[in-house]
C-alpha distance (Angstrom), angle and dihedral (degrees) to the residues before:
residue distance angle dihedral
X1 . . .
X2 3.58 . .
X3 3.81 133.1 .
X4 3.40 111.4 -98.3
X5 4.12 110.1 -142.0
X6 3.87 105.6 -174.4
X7 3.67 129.3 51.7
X8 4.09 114.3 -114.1
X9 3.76 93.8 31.5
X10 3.73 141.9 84.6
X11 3.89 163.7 142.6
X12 3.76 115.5 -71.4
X13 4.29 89.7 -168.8
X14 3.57 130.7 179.4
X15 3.84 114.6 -90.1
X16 3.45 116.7 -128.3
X17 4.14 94.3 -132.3
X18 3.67 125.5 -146.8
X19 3.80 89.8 -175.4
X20 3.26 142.5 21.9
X21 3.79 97.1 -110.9
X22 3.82 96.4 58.3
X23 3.98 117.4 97.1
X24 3.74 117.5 -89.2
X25 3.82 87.1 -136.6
X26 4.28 134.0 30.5
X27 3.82 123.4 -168.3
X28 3.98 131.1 -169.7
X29 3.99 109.6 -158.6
X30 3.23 113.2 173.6
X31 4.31 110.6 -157.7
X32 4.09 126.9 -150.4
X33 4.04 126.3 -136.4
X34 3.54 91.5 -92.1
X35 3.92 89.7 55.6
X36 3.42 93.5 48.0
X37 3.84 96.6 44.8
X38 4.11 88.2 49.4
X39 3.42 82.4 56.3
X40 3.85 102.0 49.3
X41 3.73 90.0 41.5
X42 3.81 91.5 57.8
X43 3.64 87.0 44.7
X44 3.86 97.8 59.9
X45 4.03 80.7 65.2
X46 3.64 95.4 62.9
X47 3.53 102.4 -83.0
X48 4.19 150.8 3.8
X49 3.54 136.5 -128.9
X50 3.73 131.0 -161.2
X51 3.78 114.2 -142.6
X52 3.76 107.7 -147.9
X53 4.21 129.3 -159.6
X54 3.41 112.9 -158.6
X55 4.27 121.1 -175.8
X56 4.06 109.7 -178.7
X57 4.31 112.2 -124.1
X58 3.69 131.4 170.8
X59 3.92 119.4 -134.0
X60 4.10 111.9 -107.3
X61 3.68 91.1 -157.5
X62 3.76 96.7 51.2
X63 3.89 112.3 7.6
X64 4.00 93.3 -118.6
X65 3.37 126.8 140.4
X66 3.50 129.7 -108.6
X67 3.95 153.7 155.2
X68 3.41 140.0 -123.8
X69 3.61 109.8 -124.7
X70 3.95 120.1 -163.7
X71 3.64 119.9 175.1
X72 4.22 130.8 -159.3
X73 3.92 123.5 171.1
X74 4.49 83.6 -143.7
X75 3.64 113.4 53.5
X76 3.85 112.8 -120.4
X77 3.75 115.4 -78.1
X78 4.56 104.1 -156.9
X79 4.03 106.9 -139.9
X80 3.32 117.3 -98.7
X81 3.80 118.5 -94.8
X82 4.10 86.8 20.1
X83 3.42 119.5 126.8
X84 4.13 133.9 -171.8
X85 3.08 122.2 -123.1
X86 3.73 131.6 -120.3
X87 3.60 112.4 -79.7
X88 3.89 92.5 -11.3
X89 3.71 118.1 145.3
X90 3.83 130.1 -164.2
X91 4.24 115.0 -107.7
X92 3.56 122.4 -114.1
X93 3.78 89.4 -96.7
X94 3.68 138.5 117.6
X95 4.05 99.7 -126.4
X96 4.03 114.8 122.1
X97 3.69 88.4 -120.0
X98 3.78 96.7 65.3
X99 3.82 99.1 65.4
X100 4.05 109.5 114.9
X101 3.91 97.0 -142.6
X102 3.86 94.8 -134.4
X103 4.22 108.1 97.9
């Protein structure tokens, strides 16, 4: 599984499955404060959700597949007077800016 380096995101990797029953993918995402807090505020109202990013990869080392995982207690909100461009695509990265607004 690979290392993840910034809080709020992560690996969804294959699973290398023993049985049928187990998951065909695992993740690990560990969350800050602030996450946790978003969370908890939205929670007071009656309930949460977790907005999740997710940009398809395959491993170098092994060849598996995988997906980049990000994580945010508010779902994205694009600048005003931004636009995407054609055919762009966020990178696997944990920066604000490289949320694709569609959930």
């Amino acid at each position: 599984m690979a290392t993840v380096k910034k809080m709020n995101s992560g690996y969804l990797n294959s699973n290398k499955k023993t049985n049928e029953r187990h998951p065909d993918f695992r993740a690990e995402v560990p969350v800050d404060a602030k996450f946790i807090k978003g969370l908890a505020d939205a929670a007071s109202g009656g309930g949460a959700i977790i907005y999740m990013a997710g940009w398809k990869g395959t491993s170098q080392r092994t060849g598996d597949p995988y997906v980049f995982l990000r994580l945010d207690a508010e779902k994205y909100q694009k600048p005003e007077g931004t636009a995407p461009s054609p055919g762009s695509r966020p990178q696997a990265n944990t920066s604000n800016q490289a949320w694709d607004e569609e959930f």
